[in-house]
N, C-alpha and C positions, 0 to 999 in steps of 0.2 A: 416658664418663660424661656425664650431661646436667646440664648446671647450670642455672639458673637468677639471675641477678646481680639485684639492685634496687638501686637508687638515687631521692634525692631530688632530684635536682637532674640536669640537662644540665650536660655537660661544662664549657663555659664561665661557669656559675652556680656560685655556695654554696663558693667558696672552694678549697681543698685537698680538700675533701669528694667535691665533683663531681667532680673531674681524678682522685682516687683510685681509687672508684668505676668511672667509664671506663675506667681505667686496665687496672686489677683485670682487668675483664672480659677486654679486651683482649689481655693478656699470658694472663689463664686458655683463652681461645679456640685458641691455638695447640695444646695439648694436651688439650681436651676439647670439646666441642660447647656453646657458652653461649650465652643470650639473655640483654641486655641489657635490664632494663625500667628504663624512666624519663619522668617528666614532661617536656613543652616542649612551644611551641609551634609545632613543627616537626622533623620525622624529621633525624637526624644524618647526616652524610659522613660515610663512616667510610673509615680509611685504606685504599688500594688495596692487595686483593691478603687483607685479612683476612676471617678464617671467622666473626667476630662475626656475630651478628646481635638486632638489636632489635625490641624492640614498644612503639610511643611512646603514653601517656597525652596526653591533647590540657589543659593547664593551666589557670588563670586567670592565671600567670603562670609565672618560670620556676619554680617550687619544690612550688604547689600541685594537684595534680591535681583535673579538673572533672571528680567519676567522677558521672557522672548512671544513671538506670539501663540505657540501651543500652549506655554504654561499660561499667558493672559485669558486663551480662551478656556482653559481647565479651570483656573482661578471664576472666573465669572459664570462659569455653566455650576460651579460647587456652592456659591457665592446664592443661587437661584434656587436651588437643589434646598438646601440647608434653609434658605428664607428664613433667618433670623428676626427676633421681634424688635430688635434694638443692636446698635453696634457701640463697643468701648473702645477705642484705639489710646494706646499707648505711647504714640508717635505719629509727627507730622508731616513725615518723610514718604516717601514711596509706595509701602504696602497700604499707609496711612489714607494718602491721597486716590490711590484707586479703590479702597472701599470706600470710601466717602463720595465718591463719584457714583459709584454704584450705588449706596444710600439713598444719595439724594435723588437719581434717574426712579430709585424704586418705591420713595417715600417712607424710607428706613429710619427712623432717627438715629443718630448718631450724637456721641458723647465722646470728649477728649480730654483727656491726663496729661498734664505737662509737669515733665520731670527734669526741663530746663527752666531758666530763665529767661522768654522770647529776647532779652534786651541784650541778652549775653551770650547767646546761642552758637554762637561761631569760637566761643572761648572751650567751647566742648570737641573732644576727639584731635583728630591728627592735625586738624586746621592749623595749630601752634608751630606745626614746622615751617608754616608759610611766612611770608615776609610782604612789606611793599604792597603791591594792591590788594592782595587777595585776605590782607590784614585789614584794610582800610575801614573809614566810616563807609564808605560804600556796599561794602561785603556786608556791615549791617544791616543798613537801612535796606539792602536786598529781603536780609534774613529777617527784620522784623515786620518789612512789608510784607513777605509768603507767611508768618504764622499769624497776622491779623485776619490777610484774608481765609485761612484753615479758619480759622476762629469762629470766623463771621457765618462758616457754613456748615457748624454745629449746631447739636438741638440744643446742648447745654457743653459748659466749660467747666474741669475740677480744675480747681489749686491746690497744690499742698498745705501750704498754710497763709498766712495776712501778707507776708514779702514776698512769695509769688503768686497773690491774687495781686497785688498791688501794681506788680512788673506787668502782669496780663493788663490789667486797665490803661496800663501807661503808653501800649501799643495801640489804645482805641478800642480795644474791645467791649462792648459793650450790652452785650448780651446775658443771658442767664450763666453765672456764675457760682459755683459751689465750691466751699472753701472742706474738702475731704481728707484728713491726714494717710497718710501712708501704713497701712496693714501692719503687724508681725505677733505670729506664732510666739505668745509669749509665753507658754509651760515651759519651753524646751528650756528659758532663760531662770525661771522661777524658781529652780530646785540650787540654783549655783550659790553658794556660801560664800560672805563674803572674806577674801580675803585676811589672813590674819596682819594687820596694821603693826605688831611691835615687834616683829621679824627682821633681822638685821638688811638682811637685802631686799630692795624693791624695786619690783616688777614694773615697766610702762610700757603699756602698748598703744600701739594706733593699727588697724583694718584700714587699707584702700589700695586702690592703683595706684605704680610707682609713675609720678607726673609732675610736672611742676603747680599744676594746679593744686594737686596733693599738698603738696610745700613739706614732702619728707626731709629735704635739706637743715630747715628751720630746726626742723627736733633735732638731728643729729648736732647741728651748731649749738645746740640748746646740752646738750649730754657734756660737752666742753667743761661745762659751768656746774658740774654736779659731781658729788663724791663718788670713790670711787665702787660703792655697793646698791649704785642705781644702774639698772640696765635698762635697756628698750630693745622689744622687740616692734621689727616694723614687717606685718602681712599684709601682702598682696600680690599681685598679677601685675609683672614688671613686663609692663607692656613700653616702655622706655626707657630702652637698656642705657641708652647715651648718659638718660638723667641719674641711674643708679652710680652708671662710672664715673658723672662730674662729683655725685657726694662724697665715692668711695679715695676719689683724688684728695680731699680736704681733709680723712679721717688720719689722726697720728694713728701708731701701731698699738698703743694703749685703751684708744679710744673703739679699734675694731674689734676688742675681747669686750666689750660691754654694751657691744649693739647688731644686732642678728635681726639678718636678715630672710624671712622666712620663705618666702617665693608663696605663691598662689595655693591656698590651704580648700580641701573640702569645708563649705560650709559649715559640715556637721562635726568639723573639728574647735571650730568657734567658743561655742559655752567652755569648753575644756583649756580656752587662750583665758580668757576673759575669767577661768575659776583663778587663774595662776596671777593674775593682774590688781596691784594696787591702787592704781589710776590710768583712766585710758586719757590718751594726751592725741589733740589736734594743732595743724597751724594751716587747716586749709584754706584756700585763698574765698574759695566760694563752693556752698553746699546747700542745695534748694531743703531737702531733710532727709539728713542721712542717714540710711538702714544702721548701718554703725553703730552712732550715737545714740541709735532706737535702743539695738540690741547690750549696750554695753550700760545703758540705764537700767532697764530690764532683768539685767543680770544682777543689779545693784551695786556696780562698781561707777564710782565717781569719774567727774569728766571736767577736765580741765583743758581751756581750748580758747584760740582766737578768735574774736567777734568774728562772725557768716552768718547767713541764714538762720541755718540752722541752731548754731550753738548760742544764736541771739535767741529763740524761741525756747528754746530748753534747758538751757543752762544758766544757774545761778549760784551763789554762794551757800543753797542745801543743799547742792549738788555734787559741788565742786569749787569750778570756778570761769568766770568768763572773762577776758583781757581784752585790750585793745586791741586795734589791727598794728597799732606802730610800737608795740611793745618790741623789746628785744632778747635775745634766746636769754642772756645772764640774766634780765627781769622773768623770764618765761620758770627759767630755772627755779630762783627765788620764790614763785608762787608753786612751782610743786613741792618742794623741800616743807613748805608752810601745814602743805594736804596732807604730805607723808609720814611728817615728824607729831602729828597731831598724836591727841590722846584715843585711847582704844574707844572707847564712850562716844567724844566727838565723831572720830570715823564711822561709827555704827549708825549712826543718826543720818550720815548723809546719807549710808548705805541702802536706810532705810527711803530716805528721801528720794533716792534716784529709782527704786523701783516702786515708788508710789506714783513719782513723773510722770510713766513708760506706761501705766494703766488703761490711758485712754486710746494705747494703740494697737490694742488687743485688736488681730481680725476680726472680730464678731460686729466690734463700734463699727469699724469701717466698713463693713456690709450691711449694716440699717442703717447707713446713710445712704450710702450708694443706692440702695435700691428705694428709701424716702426720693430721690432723683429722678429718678426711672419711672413713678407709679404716672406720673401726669402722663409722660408721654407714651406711655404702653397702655394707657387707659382710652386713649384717642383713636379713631380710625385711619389708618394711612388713608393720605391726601392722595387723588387719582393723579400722577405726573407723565407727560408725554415726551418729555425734554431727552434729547439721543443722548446717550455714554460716548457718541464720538469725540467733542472735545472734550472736556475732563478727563476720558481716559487717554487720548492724545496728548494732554498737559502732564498727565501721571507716566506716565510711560515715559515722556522726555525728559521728562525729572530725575526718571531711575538710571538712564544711558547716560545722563553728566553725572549723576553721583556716580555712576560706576568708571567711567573717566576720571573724574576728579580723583576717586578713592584708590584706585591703579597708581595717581600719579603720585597722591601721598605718602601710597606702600614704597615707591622705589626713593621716594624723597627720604623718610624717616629709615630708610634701610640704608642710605649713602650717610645718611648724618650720624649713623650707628658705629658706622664702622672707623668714621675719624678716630684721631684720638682725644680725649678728655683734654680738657682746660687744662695747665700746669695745676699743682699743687701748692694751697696757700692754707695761713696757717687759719687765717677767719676770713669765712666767704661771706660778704652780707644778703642776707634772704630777702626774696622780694618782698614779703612785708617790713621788715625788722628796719629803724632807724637809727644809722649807727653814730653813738654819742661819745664824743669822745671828751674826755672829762677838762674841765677849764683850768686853765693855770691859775695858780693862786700867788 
């Protein structure tokens, strides 16, 4: 079978998004003939020895595709060329919407992964520096109007898991929906020993982008309230410098020896974080199902974290531990001190627990499902369709010339807001989840 994969993002951009995405393809490549398409500015290395193969969109940067009309009419004459049996798009954005146009012009079925929240969809990427209308209910209901309609003009729909198949229905959709979890390579996790638990110092770590939605602030408010032979380590891709410099404003100078910050790690230095880690610790504000959490199960190191998506799905008290959303960093504290100070016997139990979790995320489940999806409609004969590519790919194309507007004006928005300077300096910042209690006179 020929497929055909889209993405929004190169592998090393956009989060969980992009590495999924790639991933996808990659692991779908071994058993079926796939093209990768995606934006960057520069054709990928791809692992030696694999049958992938890609067609790179040339961007204005890494997310946004410059589809001018040579590359339009390159993109549709390859698009022809290639006649794929089925198309999977990874995004409902730009590259998304001209193959989908082109799908439906050819009688292609098409299938789409959503690795947002339709309902919440604007609370992702640089939109956050925006204010006033382009924050509004408006800017939603714009945004969950365009992914209803994407929706609507799929042969089928994944979800990640139950809370966002649920978000999807809540936009209207109503169509064939598939509730598919997200992939991961789990040998590379399987060999990692679990940390030794009765070791005077202990490790926390948390993987992600430095963001507010991230809520790295939380954890470091949270380290306040912890002796002083707990450290945290926080990796990622501090793609919001502003946000690092309001944390690094709150941190005393005691506080800065026991919390490191690693900047944007090769992935494949990961299992080697996660060997050194006693508990991987969250306070993300919202996380449809994070690669993270995947991997840090996986590895069978415990996970302690704020209700989201995610950490509502997979975490429990075998695990770890799951908290409110209005918990506070001293309560946050509290419950890892609980994790850490436990007995060696208990912690192996979870250890054991969290990579029994992580089992059913093996690539392998996730591609006989995926292709359990796929059989009806590859089994059908394309329907004869006479309908032009002129409007839809008119609608797609103006789609891509505002996002690239808009995304110009975000870069110089988040690049002026960079350069300010931080917040003053205080002694406790309260985190957007955290409710702060201050104790009652007696």
């Amino acid at each position: 079978m020929k497929i055909l994969v889209v993405s929004s993002h190169e592998q090393e951009y956009g989060g969980g998004e992009g590495r999924a995405a790639f991933e996808f393809a990659l692991e779908m490549s071994r058993r079926h003939e796939v093209v990768l398409l995606y934006p960057g500015r520069a054709p990928r290395t791809l692992p030696q020895g694999s049958s992938l193969r890609v067609y790179h969109v040339r961007s204005v940067d890494y997310t946004v595709p410059a589809l001018k009309g040579s590359e339009l009419s390159a993109l549709l004459h390859f698009l022809d060329e290639f006649s794929p049996d089925l198309v999977h798009s990874h995004t409902p954005w730009v590259l998304g919407a001209v193959v989908q146009a082109w799908a439906f012009a050819r009688g292609v079925p098409f299938y789409y992964t959503g690795h947002e929240l339709p309902s919440r969809i604007v609370d992702w990427g640089l939109v956050r520096y925006l204010r006033g209308f382009l924050q509004s209910s408006f800017l939603h209901l714009l945004a969950r109007t365009y992914i209803a309609s994407f929706c609507r003009h799929c042969t089928g729909v994944v979800a990640l898991n139950d809370a966002a198949a649920r978000d999807i229905r809540g936009i209207g959709y109503r169509g064939r929906l598939h509730v598919i979890p997200n992939g991961r390579a789990l040998s590379l996790y399987n060999g990692t020993r679990p940390t030794d638990i009765s070791s005077r110092d202990k490790v926390l770590t948390f993987v992600g982008d430095f963001g507010p939605r991230k809520n790295q602030k939380f954890l470091v408010e949270m380290m306040e309230h912890l002796p002083e032979q707990y450290h945290l380590r926080l990796v990622g891709h501090e793609v919001d410098l502003r946000y690092r410099r309001q944390i690094e404003a709150t941190m005393e100078p005691r506080l800065r020896r026991r919390v490191t910050f690693t900047g944007k790690l090769d992935h494949s230095r990961i299992p080697g974080e996660l060997a050194r880690t006693h508990l991987w610790v969250s306070a993300s504000l919202m996380e449809v199902q994070s690669l993270a959490v995947l991997e840090a199960l996986a590895s069978g190191t415990p996970v302690l974290g704020l209700s989201n998506e995610t950490i509502d799905e997979l975490v429990d008290a075998q695990v770890g531990g799951r908290l409110p959303r209005d918990t506070t960093p001293r309560q946050f504290a509290q419950a890892v001190r609980q994790l850490c100070e436990t007995d060696a016997a208990s912690y192996q139990r979870m250890c054991a627990a969290a990579r029994h979790r992580a089992e059913r995320f093996d690539w392998s489940n996730a591609l006989d499902l995926t292709e359990r999806m796929y059989r009806p409609a590859a089994a059908r004969p394309r329907p004869v369709r006479r309908g032009t590519l002129a409007i839809p790919l008119f609608l797609a194309v103006a789609q891509g010339l505002i996002s690239m507007l808009i995304y110009r004006t975000l870069q110089l928005i988040a690049f002026v807001t960079q350069l300010m300077p931080p917040a003053p300096a205080r002694r406790y910042v309260k985190s957007p989840l955290a409710v702060a209690r201050r104790p009652t006179a007696r």
